[in-house]
C-alpha positions in Angstrom: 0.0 0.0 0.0 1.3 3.6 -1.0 1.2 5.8 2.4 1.2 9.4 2.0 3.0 11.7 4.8 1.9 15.3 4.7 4.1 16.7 7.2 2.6 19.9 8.1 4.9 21.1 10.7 6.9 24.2 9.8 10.0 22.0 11.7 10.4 19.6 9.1 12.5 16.6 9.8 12.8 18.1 13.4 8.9 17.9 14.3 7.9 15.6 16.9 4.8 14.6 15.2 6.4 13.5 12.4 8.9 11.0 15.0 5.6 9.5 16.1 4.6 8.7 12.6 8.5 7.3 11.6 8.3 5.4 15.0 5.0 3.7 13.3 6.8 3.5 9.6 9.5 1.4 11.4 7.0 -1.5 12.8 5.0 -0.9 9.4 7.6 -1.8 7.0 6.1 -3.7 4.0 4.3 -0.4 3.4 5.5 2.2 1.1 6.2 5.4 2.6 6.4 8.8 0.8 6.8 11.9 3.3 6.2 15.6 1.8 7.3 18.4 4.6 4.5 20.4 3.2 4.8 22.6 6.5 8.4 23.6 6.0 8.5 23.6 1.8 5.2 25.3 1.1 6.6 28.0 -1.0 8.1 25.1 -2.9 5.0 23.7 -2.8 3.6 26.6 -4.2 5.6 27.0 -7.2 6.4 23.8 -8.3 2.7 21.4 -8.4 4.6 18.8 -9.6 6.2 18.2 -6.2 2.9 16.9 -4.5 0.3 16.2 -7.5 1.8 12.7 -8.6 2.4 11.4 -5.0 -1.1 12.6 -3.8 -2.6 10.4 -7.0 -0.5 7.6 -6.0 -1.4 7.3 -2.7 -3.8 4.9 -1.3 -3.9 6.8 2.4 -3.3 10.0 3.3 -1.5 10.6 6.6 -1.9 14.4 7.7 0.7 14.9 10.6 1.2 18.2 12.5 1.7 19.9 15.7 -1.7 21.7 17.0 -1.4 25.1 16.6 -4.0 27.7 18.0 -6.8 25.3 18.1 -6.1 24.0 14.7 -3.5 22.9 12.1 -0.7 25.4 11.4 -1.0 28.1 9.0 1.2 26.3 6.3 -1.2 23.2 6.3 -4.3 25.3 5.5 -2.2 26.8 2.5 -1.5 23.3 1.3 -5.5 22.8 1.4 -6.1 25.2 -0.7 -3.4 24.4 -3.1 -4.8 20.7 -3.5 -8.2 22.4 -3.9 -7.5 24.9 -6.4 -5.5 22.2 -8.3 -8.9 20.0 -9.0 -6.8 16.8 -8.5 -9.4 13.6 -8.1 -8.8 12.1 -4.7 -12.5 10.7 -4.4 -12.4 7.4 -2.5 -8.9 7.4 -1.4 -8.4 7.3 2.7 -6.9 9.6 4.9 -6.4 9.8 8.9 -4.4 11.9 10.7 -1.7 12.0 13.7 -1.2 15.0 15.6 1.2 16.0 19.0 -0.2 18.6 21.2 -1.2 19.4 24.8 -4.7 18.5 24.7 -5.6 22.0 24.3 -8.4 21.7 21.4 -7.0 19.3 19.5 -10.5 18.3 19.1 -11.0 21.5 16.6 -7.9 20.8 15.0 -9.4 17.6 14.0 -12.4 18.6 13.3 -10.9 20.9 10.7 -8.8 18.1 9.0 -11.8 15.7 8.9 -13.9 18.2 7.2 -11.0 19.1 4.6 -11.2 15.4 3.7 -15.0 15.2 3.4 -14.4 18.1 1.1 -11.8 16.3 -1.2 -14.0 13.0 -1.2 -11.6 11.4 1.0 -12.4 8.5 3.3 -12.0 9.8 6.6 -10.9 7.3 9.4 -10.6 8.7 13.0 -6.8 10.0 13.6 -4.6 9.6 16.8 -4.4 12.9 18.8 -1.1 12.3 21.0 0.7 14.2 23.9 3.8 15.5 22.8 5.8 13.3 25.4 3.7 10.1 24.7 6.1 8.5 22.2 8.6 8.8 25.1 6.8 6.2 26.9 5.9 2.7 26.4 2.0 3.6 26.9 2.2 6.1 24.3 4.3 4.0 21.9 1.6 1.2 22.2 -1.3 3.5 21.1 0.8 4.8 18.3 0.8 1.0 16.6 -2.7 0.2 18.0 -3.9 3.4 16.2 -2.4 1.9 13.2 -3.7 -1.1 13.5 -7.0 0.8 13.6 -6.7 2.1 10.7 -5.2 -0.6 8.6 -8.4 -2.7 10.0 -10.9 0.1 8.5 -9.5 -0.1 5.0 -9.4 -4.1 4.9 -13.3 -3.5 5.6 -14.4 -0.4 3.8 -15.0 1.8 6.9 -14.7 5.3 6.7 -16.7 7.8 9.1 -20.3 8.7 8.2 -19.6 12.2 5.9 -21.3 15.6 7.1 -24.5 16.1 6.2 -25.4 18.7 3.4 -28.6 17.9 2.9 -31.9 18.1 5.2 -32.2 15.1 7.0 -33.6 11.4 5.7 -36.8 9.8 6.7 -36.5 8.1 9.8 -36.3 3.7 8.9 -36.9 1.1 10.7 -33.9 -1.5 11.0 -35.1 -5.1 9.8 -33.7 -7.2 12.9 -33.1 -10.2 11.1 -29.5 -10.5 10.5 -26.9 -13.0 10.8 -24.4 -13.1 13.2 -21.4 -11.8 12.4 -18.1 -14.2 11.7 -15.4 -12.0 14.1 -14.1 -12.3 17.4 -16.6 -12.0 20.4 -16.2 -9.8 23.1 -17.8 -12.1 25.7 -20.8 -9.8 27.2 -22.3 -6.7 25.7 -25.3 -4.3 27.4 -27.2 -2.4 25.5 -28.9 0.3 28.1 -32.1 1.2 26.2 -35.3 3.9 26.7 -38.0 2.8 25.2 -40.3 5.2 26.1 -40.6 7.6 23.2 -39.7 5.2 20.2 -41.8 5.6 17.4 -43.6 2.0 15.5 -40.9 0.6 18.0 -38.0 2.1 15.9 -35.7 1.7 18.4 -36.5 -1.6 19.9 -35.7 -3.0 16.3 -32.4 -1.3 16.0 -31.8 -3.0 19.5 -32.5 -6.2 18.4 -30.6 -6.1 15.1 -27.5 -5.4 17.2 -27.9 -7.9 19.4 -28.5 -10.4 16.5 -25.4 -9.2 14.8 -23.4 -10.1 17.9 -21.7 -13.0 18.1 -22.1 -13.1 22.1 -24.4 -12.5 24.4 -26.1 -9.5 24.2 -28.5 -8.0 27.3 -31.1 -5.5 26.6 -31.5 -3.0 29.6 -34.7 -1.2 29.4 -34.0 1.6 32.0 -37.8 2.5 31.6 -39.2 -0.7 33.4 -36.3 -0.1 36.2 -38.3 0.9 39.7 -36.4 3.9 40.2 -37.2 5.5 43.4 -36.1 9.0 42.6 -33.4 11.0 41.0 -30.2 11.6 42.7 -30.7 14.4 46.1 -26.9 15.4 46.0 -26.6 14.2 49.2 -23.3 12.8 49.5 -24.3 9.7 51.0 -22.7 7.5 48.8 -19.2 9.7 49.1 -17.7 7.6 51.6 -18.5 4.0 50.5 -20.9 4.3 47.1 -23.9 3.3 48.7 -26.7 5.1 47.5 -29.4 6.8 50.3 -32.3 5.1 48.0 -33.5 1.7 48.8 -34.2 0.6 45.1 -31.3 -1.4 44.6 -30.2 0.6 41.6 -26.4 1.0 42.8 -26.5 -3.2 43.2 -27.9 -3.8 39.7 -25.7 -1.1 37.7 -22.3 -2.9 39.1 -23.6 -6.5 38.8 -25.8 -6.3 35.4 -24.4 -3.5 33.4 -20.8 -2.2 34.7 -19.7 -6.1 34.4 -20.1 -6.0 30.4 -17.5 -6.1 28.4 -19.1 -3.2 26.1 -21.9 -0.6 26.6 -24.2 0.8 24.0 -26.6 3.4 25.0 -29.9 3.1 23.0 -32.2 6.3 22.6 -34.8 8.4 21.0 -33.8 12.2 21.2 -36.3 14.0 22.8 -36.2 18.6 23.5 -32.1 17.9 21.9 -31.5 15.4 24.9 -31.6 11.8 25.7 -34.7 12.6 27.2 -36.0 12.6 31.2 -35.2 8.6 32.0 -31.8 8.3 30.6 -30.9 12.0 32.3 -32.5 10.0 35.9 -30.2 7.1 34.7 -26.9 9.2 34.6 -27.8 11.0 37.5 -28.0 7.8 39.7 -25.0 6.7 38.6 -23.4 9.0 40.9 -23.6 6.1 43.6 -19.8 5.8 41.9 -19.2 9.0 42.5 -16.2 10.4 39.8 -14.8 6.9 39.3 -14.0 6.0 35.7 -15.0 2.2 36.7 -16.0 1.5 32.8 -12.7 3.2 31.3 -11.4 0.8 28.8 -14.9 -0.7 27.6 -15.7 0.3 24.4 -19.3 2.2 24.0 -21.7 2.9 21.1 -24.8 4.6 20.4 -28.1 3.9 18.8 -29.7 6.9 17.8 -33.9 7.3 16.9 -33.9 11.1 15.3 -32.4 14.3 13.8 -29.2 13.8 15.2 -27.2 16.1 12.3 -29.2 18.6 13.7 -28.2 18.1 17.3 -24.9 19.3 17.4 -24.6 19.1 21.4 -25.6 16.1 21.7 -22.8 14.8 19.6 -20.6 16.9 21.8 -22.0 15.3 24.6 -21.4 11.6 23.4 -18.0 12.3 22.1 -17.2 14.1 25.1 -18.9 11.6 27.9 -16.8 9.0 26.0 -13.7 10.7 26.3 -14.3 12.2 30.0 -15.0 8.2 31.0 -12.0 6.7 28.9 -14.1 4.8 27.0 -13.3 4.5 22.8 -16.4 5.5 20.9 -16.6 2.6 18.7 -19.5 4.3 16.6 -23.1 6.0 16.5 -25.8 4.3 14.7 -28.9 6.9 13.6 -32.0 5.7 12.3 -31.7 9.1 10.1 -29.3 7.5 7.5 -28.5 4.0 6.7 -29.3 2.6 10.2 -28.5 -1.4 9.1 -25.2 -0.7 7.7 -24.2 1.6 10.7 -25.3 -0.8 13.0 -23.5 -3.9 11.5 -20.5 -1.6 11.7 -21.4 -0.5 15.0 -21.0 -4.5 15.6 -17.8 -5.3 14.2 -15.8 -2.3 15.9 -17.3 -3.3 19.2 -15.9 -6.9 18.7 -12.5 -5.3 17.5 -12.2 -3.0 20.4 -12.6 -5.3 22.6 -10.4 -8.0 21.1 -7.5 -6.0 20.1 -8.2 -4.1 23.9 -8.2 -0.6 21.1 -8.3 2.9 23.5 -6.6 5.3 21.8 -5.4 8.7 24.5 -7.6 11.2 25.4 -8.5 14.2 23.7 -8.6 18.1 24.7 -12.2 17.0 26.1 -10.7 13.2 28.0 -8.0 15.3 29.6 -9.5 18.8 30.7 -12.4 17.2 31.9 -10.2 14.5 33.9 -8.0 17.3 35.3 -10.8 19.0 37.0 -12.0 15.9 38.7 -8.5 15.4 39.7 -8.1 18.9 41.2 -11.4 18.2 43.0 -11.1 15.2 44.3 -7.7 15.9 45.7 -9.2 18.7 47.5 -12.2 16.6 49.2 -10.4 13.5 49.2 -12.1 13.8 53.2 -15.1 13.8 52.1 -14.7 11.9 48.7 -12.7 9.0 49.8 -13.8 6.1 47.6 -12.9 8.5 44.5 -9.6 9.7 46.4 -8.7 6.1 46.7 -9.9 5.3 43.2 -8.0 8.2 41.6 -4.7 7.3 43.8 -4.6 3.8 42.2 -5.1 4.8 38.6 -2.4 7.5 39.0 -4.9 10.5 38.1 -3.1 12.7 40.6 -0.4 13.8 37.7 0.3 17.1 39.2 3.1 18.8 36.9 4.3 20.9 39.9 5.7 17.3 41.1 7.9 17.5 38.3 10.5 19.6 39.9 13.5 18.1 37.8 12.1 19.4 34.5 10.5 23.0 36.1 14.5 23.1 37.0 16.0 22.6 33.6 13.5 25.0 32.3 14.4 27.4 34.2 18.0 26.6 33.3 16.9 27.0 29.6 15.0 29.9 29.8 18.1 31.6 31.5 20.4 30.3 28.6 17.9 31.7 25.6 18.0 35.7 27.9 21.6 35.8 27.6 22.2 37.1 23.6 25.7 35.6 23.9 24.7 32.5 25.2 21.8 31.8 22.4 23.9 33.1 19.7 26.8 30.0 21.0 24.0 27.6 21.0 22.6 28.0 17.5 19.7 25.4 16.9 21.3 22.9 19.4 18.2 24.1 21.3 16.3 22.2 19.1 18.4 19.4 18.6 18.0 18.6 22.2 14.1 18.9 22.0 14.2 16.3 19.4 16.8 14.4 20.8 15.1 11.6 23.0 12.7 10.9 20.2 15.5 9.9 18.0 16.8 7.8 20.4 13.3 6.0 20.4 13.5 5.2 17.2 17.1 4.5 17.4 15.7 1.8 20.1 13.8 0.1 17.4 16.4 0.3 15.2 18.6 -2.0 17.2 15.9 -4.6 17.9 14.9 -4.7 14.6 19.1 -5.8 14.0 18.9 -8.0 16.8 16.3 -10.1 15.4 
């Protein structure tokens, strides 16, 4: 397969984005690899078509790599855009993704952007890997990296792509024919499907549910939350802070950790109702504060099935994405009875089953980690109070607090010092940068020499 790089950071060989995608070329070999540094040579790019044209034709995926700048992709990228726009070069129904290094600070804009460019060029659009710009410097980080891959290269065998933007007005709502065969992939060995029936059209809904679970090849549970003898909604009471019992007597707090939490997968089935989930699944989430801020489904895979309008909900897709990310749970896909709802659901199927197979969770994004760091500078704070999320958040290292990292607030400061002195900066030249990039060479270096020991 012919992989195309389009390095869109003004540093060039020197970007650390780019490292992450070299240190994925390296355990990729038997792919062919073409990188344009479209960041650094865009005046070249500019002047001399011929540089980029005959690549981008030959390419089977696109690979967009840059550092986020400003809540989106750097100036130089855009440029490109428009270049490949203006030039009317036929890219329909190639693939593209994207890898990006940032800190979390609305990378999920800078995404946005890139997957919208694609829709634009006809691309097939497959959901990118938005990385800290110290993960490749850890063995966490460098296992996402190839698992991301892996993602992708998995898409393409299928045919997945994500659903494009709407630009029309919305489809009639279908109903999905629950008759199906079980699908012929590896079983995750329990799925839920938490479901409100209350307001689903001709039962809509229920047959959506039940074409999932026939798809499955394992058990599947369907939860209807709207039979469930709730008592009442949550009273912010607090009584469940110290040990996660809830102050009702309905037994809700039991049956969520035996019945639901012990799946190996969640999907959340719904009809939208006043650009919500509608009153029960709101009374659902709000009792599930008998676990207080714990994460306790983080790394379970989750999906939706959607009865509405949902292009025209734009915060509600915030609010799954986000949920998703807050919970560390990989949003394996949304099924909407707007579009094609037995073709999403059948895909909806098969990336559950891979997610949970190949144990896929790609890092957080600027939602997963600013979210998470508020919790964490709560819960520290009324870890008195709070202790079952204090304990919780002690054992899953949440309390990363960078003013711990007295070492590397030192060398800063030692830097910073360096780069006021005119003499001194002038003597070090672009060994400042060399040194930034330094221990990501070395990673690949690393690789390098297994590879030769082997």
């Amino acid at each position: 397969m012919n992989i195309l790089v389009l390095n869109g950071s003004p540093a060039g060989n020197e970007s650390i984005t780019l490292h992450t995608v070299l240190y994925i070329r390296q355990h990729f070999p038997d792919h062919n690899w073409t990188i344009l540094h479209v960041g650094r040579q865009i005046r070249k790019m500019e002047s001399d078509p011929s540089a980029w044209e005959g690549p981008l034709k030959e390419a089977d995926l696109i690979l967009f790599c840059y550092p986020v700048y400003t809540f989106l992709a750097p100036a130089q990228l855009h440029r490109f855009l428009d270049l490949v726009r203006e030039s009317g070069i036929d890219l329909q129904g190639k693939y593209a993704t994207q890898v990006s290094t940032s800190k979390h600070f609305y990378d999920t804009t800078a995404h946005r952007f890139i997957r919208d460019a694609c829709g634009d060029l006809g691309l097939k659009y497959i959901r990118g890997l938005s990385a800290d710009m110290e993960d490749l410097l850890n063995e966490q980080g460098q296992k996402e990296a190839l698992s991301f891959f892996r993602y992708v290269l998995w898409n393409m065998e299928k045919g997945f792509c994500e659903p494009e933007t709407p630009k029309a007005a919305p489809a009639a709502l279908t109903a999905a024919d629950p008759a199906a065969e079980k699908l012929d992939v590896p079983a995750p060995a329990r799925v839920v499907i938490i479901a409100d029936f209350s307001h689903s059209p001709e039962g809509r809904l229920q047959a959506m549910c039940e074409r999932l679970k026939n798809r499955l090849p394992c058990p599947a549970d369907i939860v209807d939350i709207g039979e469930f003898p709730f008592a009442g909604g949550c009273l912010g009471c607090f009584n469940c802070a110290a040990d996660g019992t809830c102050v009702y007597k309905d037994g809700f707090d039991r049956y969520l950790r035996e019945n639901i939490q012990t799946a190996d997968a969640l999907v959340y089935a719904y009809t939208i109702r006043d650009h919500s989930m509608g009153y029960r699944f709101k009374l659902f989430d709000d009792r599930q504060f008998c676990n207080g801020h714990r994460t306790v489904t983080m790394g379970k895979p989750v999906g939706y099935l959607v009865d509405g309008a949902l292009d025209r909900e734009e915060n509600l897709r915030t609010l799954m994405e986000a949920r998703s990310e807050v919970g560390g749970n990989f949003l394996a896909g949304v099924a909407c009875s707007q579009h094609d709802p037995d073709a999403e659901i059948d895909r909806l199927a098969e990336t559950l089953c891979f997610a949970v197979t190949e144990h896929y969770l790609p890092p957080k994004n600027f939602w997963g980690v600013g979210g998470l760091k508020i919790f964490r500078d709560l819960i520290w704070q009324m870890q008195g109070l709070m202790r079952e999320d204090h304990r919780f958040y002690k054992k899953h290292g949440f309390y990363d607090f960078p003013q711990k990292r007295r070492g590397r607030m030192m060398a800063m400061y030692l830097v910073g010092g360096m780069m006021r002195s005119p003499k001194l900066k002038k003597k070090m030249g672009g060994r400042l940068t060399e040194g930034m990039i330094g221990p990501y060479r070395k990673v690949l270096e690393k690789g390098n020499a297994g590879e030769e020991r082997e």
